[in-house]
Structures are given as C-alpha cells and as structure tokens.
C-alpha positions in Angstrom: 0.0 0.0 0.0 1.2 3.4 -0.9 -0.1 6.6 0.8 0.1 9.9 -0.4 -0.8 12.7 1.8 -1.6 16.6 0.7 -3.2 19.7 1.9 -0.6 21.1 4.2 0.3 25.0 4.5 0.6 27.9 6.4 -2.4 29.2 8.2 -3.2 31.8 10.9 -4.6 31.1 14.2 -8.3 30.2 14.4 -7.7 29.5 10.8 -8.6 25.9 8.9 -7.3 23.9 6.7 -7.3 19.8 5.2 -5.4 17.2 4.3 -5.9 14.7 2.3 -4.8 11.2 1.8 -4.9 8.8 -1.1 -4.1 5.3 -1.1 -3.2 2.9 -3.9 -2.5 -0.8 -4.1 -3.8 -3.3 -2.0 -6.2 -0.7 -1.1 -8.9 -3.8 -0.1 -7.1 -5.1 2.4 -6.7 -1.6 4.4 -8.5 -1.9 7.7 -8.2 1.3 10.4 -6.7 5.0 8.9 -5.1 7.4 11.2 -3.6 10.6 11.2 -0.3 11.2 12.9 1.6 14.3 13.6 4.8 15.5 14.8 5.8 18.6 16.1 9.7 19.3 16.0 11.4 18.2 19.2 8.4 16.0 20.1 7.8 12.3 19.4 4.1 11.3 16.8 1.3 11.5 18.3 -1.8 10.3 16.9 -4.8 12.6 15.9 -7.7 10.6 14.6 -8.4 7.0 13.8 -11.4 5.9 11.9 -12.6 2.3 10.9 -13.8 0.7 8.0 -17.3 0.7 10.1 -16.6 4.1 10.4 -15.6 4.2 14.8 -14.0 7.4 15.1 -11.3 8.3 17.7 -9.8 11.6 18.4 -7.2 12.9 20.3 -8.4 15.3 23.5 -6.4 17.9 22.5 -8.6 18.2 19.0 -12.0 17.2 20.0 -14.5 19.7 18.5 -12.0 21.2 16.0 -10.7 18.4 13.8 -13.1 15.8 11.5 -11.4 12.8 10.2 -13.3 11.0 7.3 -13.2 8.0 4.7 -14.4 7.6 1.3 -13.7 4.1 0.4 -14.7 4.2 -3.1 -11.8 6.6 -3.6 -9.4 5.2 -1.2 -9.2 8.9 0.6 -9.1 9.9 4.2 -9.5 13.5 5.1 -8.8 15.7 7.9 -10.6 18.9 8.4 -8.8 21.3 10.9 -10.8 24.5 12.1 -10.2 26.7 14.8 -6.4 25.8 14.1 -4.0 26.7 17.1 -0.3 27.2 16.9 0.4 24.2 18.9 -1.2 22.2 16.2 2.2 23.2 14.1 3.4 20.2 12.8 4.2 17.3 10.0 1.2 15.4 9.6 1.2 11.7 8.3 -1.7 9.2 7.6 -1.0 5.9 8.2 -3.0 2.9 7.0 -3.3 -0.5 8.9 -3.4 -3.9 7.3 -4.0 -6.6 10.0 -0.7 -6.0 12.3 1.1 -4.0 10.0 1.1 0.0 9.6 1.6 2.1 6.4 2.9 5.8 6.5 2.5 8.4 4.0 5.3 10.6 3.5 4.0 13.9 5.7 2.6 16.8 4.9 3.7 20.5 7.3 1.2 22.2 8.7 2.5 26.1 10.0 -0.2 27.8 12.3 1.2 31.3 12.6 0.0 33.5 15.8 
C-alpha cells in the first residue's frame, strides 16, 4: 500500500485547513486510517483513527476542532482542521493499517502562525 498525503500550508490562528490522503495498491485489504503528527522536538502522536465501520477516535487535545473521514470508493481519508491553534504546528502523516502491519504516508507541514 502506498499513501500519499496533501493539503498542508501555512495558516493563521483560528484558521482551517485539510489534508488529504490517497491510497493505492492493496487498497482492499486496508482496515483502520489514522492521522499522525509531529511537532519538532516532540515524538508522533496520533490525531484521529477511523474504521472501516466508520468508529471514530480523536485525540483530546482536538475534540471539536478536527473531522477525520473516509471515502472508500476513492481510497481517501480526510482531515478537516478549524479553529487551528499554533500548537497544532506540525508534519502530519496518515498511516494505513493492514491486519498487524502499519503504512505511512510521506507527511505533509502544517504552519499555524500566531
């Protein structure tokens, strides 16, 4: 599986943006998508999971800002960001899980400017 993330920029405070990810391959056999992020200095965190059933998990810190969805007929997982805060600076990756195995997507930077 091969995952290609997009969408990142630079944005002001209380802005939004969203990412985008597109996978290719053995794009059947992909069960949970996340998103991922890391800020410099810090280890990856993750930011949102969702399911093939469509179970959604997000991190605390981005409750009630962020939406992660899934459109399997075009192998895509989105992220929409709103209300973005500079503390949500960071690479973003998507990652794609077949049974016990995990598949990254080469990151995309995401500036929030104060």
């Amino acid at each position: 599986v091969q995952l290609q993330a997009s969408g990142g920029g630079l944005v002001q405070a209380g802005g939004s943006l969203g990412l985008s990810c597109v996978a290719s391959g053995s794009v059947a056999s992909i069960g949970a998508m996340s998103w991922y992020r890391q800020a410099p200095g810090k280890q990856r965190e993750l930011v949102a999971t969702i399911t093939t059933g469509g179970s959604i998990n997000y991190a605390n810190s981005v409750k009630g800002r962020f939406t992660i969805s899934r459109d399997g007929a075009k192998n895509t997982m989105n992220l929409q960001m709103n209300s973005l805060r500079p503390e949500d600076t960071a690479v973003y990756y998507c990652s794609a899980r077949i049974l016990l195995k995990s598949y990254w997507g080469q990151g995309t930077q995401v500036t929030v400017s104060s």
